[in-house]
C-alpha positions in Angstrom: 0.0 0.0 0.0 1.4 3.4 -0.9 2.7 4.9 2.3 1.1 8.6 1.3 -2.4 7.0 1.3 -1.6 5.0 4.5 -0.9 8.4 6.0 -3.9 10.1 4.5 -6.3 7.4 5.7 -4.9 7.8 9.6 -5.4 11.2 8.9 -8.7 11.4 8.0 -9.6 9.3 11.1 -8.1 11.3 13.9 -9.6 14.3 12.0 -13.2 12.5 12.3 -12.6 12.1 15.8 -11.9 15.7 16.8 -14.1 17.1 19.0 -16.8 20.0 17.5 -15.8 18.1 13.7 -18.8 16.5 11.7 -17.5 15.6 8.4 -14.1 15.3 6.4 -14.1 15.9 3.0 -11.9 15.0 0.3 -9.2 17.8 0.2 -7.2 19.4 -3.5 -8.4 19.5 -6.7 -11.4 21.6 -8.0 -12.3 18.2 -10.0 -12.5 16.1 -6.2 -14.6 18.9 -5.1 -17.0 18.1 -7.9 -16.9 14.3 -7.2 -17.3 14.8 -3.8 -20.3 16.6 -4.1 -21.8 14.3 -6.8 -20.7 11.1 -4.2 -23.1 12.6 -1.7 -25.7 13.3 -3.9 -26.1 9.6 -4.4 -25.7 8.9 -0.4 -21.9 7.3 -1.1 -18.8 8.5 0.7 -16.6 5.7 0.2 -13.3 7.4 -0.1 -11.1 6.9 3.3 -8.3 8.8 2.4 -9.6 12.4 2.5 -6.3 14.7 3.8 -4.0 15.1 1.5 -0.5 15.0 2.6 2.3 16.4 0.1 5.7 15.6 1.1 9.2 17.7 -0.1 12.0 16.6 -1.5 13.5 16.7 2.2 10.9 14.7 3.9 9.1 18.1 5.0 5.6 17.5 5.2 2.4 19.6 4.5 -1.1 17.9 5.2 -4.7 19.7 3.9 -7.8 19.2 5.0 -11.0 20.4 4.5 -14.1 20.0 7.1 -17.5 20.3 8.8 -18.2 21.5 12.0 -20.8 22.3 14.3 -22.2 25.4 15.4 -22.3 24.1 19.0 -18.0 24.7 19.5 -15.8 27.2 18.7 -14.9 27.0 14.9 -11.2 28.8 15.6 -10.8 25.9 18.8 -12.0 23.6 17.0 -9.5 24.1 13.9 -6.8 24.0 16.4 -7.5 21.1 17.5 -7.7 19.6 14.4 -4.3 21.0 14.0 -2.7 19.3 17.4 -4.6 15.7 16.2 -2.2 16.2 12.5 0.5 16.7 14.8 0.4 13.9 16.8 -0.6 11.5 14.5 2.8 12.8 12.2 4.7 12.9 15.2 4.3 9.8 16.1 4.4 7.9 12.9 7.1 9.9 11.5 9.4 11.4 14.7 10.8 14.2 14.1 9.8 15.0 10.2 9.6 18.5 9.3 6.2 19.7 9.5 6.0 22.6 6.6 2.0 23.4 6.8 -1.2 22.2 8.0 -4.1 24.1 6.0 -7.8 23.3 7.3 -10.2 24.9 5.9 -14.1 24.8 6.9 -16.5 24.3 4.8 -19.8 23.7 6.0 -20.7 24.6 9.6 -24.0 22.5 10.2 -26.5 24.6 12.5 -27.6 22.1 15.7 -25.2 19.4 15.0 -23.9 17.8 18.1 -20.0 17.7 18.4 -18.7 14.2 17.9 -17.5 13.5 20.9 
């Protein structure tokens, strides 16, 4: 199994268990964003690996993701704590790797939604 997708699918799952988050959705290309919404329209969401992780030629990493969250927490605490779950998860499968960027992005904020946890 590719190592990148590996990554992205641990990813996606400590981001779906972050406090105040409701959904993960596929992160990059205008073209995913289409698919994404056309995937839902037809009630399937079958893609695991949603974050997408770049790395540099010197190992540096930079991880996007793009979310839901609900209006019952904090959007700002809740993207920081999306932020410390990347963190942990790359700090403890990779050690000390160079951690360029983590970009998270909200896209839906869903009114009455209880947090997940």
């Amino acid at each position: 199994m590719d190592t990148e997708v590996e990554l992205s699918r641990l990813l996606t799952t400590a981001v779906a268990a972050t406090p105040g988050v409701t959904a993960v959705y596929a992160s990059g290309s205008p073209v995913r964003a289409v698919l994404r919404v056309a995937t839902e329209a037809f009630g399937r969401d079958d893609e695991p690996a949603k974050v997408a992780v770049t790395r540099g030629d010197d190992g540096a990493v930079v991880v996007r993701v793009t979310i839901g969250v609900t209006d019952g927490a904090p959007v700002p605490a809740t993207t920081r704590l999306v932020g410390d779950a990347i963190r942990s998860v790359l700090l403890e499968r990779d050690g000390a790797a160079a951690i360029t960027g983590i970009d998270v992005r909200v896209c839906r904020i869903e009114e009455g939604a209880a947090p997940t946890r």
